[in-house]
KEPABA-931350 format. One record per residue (C-alpha): x, y, z. Coordinates in steps of 0.02 Angstrom, whole numbers, padded with zeros to 5 digits, always signed. Example, Ala and Ser with C-alpha at 12.3 -4.5 7.8 and 13.67 -1.06 7.14 Angstrom:
<rs>
+00615-00225+00390
+00684-00053+00357
</rs>
This chain:
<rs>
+01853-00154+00873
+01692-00223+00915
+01548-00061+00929
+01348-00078+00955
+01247-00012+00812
+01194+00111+00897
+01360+00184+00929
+01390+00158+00734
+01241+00244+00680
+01274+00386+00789
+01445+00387+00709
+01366+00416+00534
+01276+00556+00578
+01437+00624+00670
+01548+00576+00507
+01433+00645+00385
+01349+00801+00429
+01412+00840+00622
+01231+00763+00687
+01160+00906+00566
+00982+00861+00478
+01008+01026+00378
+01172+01022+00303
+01166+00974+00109
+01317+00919+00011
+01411+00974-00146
+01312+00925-00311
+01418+00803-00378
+01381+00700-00544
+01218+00777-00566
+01149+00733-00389
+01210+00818-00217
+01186+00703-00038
+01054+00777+00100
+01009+00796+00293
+01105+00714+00432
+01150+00537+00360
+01182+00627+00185
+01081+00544+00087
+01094+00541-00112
+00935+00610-00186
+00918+00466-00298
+00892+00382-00175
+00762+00459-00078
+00594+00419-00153
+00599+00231-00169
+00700+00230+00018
+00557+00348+00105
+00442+00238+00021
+00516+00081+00090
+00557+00138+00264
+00454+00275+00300
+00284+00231+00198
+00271+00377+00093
+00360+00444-00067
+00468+00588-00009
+00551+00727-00107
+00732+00779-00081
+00651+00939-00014
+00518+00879+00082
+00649+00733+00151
+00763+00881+00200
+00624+00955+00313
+00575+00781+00396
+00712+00750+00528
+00598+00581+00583
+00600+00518+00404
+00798+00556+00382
+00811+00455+00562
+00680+00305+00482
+00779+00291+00314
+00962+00283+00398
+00918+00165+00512
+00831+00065+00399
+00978+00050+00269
+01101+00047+00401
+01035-00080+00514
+01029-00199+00360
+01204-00152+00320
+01250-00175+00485
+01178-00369+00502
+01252-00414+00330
+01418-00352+00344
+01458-00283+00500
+01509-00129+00554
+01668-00106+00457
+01572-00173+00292
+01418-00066+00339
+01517+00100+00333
+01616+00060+00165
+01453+00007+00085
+01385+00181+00171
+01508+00274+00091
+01565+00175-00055
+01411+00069-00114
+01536-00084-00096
+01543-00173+00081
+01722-00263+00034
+01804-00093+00005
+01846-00060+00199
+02044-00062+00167
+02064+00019-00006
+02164+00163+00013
+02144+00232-00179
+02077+00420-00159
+01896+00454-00176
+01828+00610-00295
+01793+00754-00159
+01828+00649+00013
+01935+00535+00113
+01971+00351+00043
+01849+00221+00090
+01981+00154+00236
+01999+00338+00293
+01811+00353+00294
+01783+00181+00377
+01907+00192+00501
+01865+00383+00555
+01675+00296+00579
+01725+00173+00697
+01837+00296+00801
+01692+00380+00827
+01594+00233+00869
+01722+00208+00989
+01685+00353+01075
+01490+00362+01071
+01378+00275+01212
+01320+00075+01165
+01124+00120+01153
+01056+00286+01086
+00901+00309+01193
+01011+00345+01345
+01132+00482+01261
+01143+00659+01238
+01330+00681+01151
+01334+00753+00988
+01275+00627+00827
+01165+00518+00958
+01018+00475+00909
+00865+00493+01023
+00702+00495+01055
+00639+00650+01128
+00480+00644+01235
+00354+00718+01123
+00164+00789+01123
+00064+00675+01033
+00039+00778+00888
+00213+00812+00850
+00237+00646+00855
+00114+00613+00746
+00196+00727+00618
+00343+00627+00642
+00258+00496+00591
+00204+00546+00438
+00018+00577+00493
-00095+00700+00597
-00161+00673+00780
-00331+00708+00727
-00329+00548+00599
-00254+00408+00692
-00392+00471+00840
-00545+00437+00709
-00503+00257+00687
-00485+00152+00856
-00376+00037+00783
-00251+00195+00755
-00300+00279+00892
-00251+00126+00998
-00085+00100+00911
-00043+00278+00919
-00057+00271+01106
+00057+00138+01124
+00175+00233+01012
+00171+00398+01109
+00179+00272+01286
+00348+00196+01203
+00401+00356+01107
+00408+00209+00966
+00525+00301+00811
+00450+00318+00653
+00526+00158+00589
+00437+00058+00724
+00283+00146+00699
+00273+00123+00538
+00312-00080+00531
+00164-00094+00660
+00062+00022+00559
+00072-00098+00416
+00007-00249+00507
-00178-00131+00540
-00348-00191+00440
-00328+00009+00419
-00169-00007+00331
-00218-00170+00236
-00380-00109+00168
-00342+00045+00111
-00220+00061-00039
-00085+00199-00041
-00197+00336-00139
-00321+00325-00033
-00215+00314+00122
-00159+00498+00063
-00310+00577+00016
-00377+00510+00211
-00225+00596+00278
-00276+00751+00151
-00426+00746+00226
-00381+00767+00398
-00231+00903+00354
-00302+00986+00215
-00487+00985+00248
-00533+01127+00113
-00425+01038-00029
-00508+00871-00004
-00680+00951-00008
-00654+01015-00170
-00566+00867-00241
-00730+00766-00187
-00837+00911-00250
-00773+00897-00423
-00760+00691-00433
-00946+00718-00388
-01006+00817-00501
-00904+00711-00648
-00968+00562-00573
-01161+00626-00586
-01147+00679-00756
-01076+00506-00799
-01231+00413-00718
-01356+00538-00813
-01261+00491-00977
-01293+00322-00955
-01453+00312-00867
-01434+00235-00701
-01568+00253-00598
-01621+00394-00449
-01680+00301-00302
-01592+00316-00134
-01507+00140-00160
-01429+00199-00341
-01383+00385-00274
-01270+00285-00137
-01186+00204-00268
-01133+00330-00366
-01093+00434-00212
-00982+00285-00173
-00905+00285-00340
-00858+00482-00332
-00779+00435-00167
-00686+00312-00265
-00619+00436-00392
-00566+00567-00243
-00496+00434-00157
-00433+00282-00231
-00395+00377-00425
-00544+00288-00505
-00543+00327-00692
-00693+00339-00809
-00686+00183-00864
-00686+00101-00691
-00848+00231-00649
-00926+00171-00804
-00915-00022-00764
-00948-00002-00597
-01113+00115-00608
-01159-00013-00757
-01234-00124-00635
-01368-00003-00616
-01436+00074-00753
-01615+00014-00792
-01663-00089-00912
-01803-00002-01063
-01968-00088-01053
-01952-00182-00887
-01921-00016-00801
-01959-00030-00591
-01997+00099-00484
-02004+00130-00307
-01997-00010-00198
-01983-00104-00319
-01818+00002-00411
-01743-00024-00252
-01768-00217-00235
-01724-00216-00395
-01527-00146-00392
-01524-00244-00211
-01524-00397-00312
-01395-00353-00442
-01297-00299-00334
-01319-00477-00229
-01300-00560-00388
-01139-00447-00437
-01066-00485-00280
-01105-00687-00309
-01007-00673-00470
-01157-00715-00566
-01260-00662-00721
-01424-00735-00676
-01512-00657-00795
-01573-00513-00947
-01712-00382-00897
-01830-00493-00925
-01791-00625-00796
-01765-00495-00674
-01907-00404-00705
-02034-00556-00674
-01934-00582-00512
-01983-00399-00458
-02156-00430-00498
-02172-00568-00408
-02081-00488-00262
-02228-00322-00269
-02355-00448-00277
-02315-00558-00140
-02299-00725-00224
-02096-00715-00203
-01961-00620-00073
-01816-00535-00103
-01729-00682-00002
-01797-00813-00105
-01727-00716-00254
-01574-00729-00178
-01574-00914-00138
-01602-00947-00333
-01432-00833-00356
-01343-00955-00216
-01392-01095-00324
-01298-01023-00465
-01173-00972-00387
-01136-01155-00288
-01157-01221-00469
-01024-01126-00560
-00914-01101-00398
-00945-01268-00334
-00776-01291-00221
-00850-01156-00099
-01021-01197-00088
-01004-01235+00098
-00936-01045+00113
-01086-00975+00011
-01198-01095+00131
-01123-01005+00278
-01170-00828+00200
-01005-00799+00128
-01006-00691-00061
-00903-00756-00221
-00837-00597-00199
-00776-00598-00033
-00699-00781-00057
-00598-00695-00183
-00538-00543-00131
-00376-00624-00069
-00353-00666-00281
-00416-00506-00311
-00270-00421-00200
-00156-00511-00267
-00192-00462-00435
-00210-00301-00413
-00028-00263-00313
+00077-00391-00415
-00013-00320-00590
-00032-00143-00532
-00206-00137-00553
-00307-00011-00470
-00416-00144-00357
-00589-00066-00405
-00581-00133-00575
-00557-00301-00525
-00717-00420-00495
-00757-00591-00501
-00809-00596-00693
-00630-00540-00717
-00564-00716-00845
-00420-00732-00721
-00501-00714-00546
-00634-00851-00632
-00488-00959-00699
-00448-00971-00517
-00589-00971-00423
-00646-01136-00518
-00472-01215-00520
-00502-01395-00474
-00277-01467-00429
-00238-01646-00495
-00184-01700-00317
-00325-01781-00205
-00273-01654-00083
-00330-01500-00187
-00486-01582-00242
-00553-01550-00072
-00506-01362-00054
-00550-01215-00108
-00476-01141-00293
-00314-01114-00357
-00185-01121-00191
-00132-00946-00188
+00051-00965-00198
+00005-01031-00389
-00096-00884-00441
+00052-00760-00378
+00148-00849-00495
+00055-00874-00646
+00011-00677-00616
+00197-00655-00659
+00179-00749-00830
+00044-00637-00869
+00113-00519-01019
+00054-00379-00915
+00160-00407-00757
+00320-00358-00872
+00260-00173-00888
+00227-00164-00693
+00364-00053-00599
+00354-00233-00475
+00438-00312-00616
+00571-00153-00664
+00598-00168-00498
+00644-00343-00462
+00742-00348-00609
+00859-00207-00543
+00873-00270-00418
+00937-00422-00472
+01051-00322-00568
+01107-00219-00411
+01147-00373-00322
+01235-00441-00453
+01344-00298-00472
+01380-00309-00261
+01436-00480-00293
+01551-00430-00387
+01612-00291-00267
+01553-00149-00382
+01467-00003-00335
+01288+00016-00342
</rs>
């Protein structure tokens, strides 16, 4: 019996909860299955994360019909390529795909060939696309107002409307009447999406759905975040208040912990006995900051401090300043001095290192820079082919993979992960289930 997948997944629905996103099953070993695909609610976190881009409880999964529809047709659909439809449903029901014709009873339901073969008399039954049915376990997409779609989506209106590269994606959603699935998969290939890391992702969401909560969540990283830069004397010029207003942003928002606050507001906290002020304070934390973002230690207070004066007294600019901190920089980072001709920052050439670090190690990206030994390691990687020598640093398929020899990358949930699921597919090969 050859069936669409659309016809099988509306048979799962139908099979497993009557089309239902309510109905919850019996607890049995500890767990109990939930909503219309009955779902086991082990499974739910790490499968909302993966299909519908944010970490669902069994509760809040219950009460999410568009994430219950984003996670079955995820898992399905992949079941449904590998194995087919038959294999699909046993692995569905059974965690085994080659278990379609056992007939040995199953604890509290039918046996796996019962199961599978009630699926795909269904299936039989159900129309071949989804969009264009109304029977009962069909899944469609209703015609929505935007902002219960957005909901659906896992958002609200009002924040994919401030950004125009969500706004304009949302528009095409709402056109389409896109599912949450397809939403999200375009969602992920946004600068939004790519430049903003999962905490802060939420607390932008918070900030749009929970206005008063995110206030006072900023409110209080602010006023640690002050007290910090008193402690350790950074300055109180407009340049330096931005900073550390930046860096409480960075605790509401990204999870910043005292020790990232500390070495980030480090960079400006005066130095006793070449002290600036003013104009020339601000010139002053402009150019460690350039120098900072060059990757850089030009040099102590002193060095800096006859810079500034010769800045106030005309015989120097702030640009020529920053021409002597190109010259470093082109000497220690010499395979990119073209890039830092063109205007380009040691930090920005590395940021794709820097990523990389900071999602294979699980390191919150704000305390990653370009002093960091292993961003430097690769930044002034010179290959033994010819073909190297004239690029650009370490290529970055390398650095991925020494990142993995680093001791830390075995405490990362990235490597618990991969290692189950090695073990998970192990255990399928052998037919067992998982």
């Amino acid at each position: 019996m050859t069936v669409s997948f659309e016809q099988f997944f509306s048979a799962i629905a139908q099979q497993e909860s009557g089309g239902r996103y309510s109905a919850v099953g019996v607890e049995t070993g500890g767990d109990r299955a939930y909503g219309k695909y009955q779902v086991m609610g082990a499974n739910i976190p790490s499968w909302t994360r993966k299909y519908y881009g944010k970490t669902l409880t069994s509760s809040q999964y219950l009460n999410n019909p568009a994430a219950q529809d984003a996670v079955a047709r995820g898992v399905l659909q992949s079941y449904f390529n590998k194995y087919g439809a038959r294999g699909a449903a046993s692995a569905w029901y059974s965690g085994s795909p080659n278990l379609s014709n056992s007939t040995a009873s199953q604890y509290g339901g039918p046996s796996v060939k019962g199961y599978v073969d009630s699926v795909m008399n269904i299936a039989a039954g159900m129309p071949a696309t989804g969009s264009d049915s109304t029977a009962i376990g069909a899944t469609v997409t209703p015609k929505l107002d935007s902002a219960t779609l957005a909901e659906q989506y896992g958002f609200t209106a009002s924040l994919l409307n401030s950004n125009p590269e969500l706004k304009g994606l949302f528009q095409k959603a709402v056109a389409g009447t896109w599912t949450a699935t397809k939403f999200q998969a375009e969602l992920r290939n946004t600068k939004w999406w790519q430049q903003h890391d999962s905490t802060e992702r939420q607390y932008l969401l918070q900030v749009k759905s929970d206005p008063a909560t995110a206030r006072a969540t900023l409110q209080q990283a602010q006023s640690h975040v002050n007290q910090m830069a008193a402690q350790i004397g950074v300055g109180n010029t407009a340049y330096v208040k931005a900073q550390v207003a930046t860096a409480a942003y960075n605790v509401a928002a990204k999870g910043w912990n005292d020790e990232q606050v500390r070495s980030f507001l480090g960079q400006y906290v005066y130095f006793y006995g070449n002290q600036a002020r003013g104009e020339g304070a601000d010139d002053l934390n402009a150019l460690r900051s350039y120098a900072y973002s060059m990757g850089v230690t030009p040099g102590n207070s002193t060095w800096y401090g006859n810079q500034i004066r010769n800045i106030i007294s005309g015989k120097s600019s702030v640009q020529g300043v920053k021409n002597q901190i190109n010259t470093l920089a082109k000497a220690q980072y010499s395979q990119f001095a073209k890039q830092i001709d063109a205007g380009q920052t040691v930090s920005d050439l590395a940021q794709p290192y820097m990523q990389s670090m900071s999602q294979i190690l699980e390191i919150p990206a704000g305390s990653i820079n370009t002093f960091d030994p292993t961003i430097k390691k690769a930044m002034t990687y010179i290959g033994s082919t010819t073909s190297n020598t004239a690029g650009a640093g370490m290529p970055l398929w390398q650095f991925q993979n020494s990142l993995r020899s680093d001791p830390r990358w075995k405490q990362t949930q990235n490597a618990q992960d991969s290692l189950m699921q090695v073990g998970h597919q192990v255990l399928q090969d052998f037919g067992l289930k998982t």
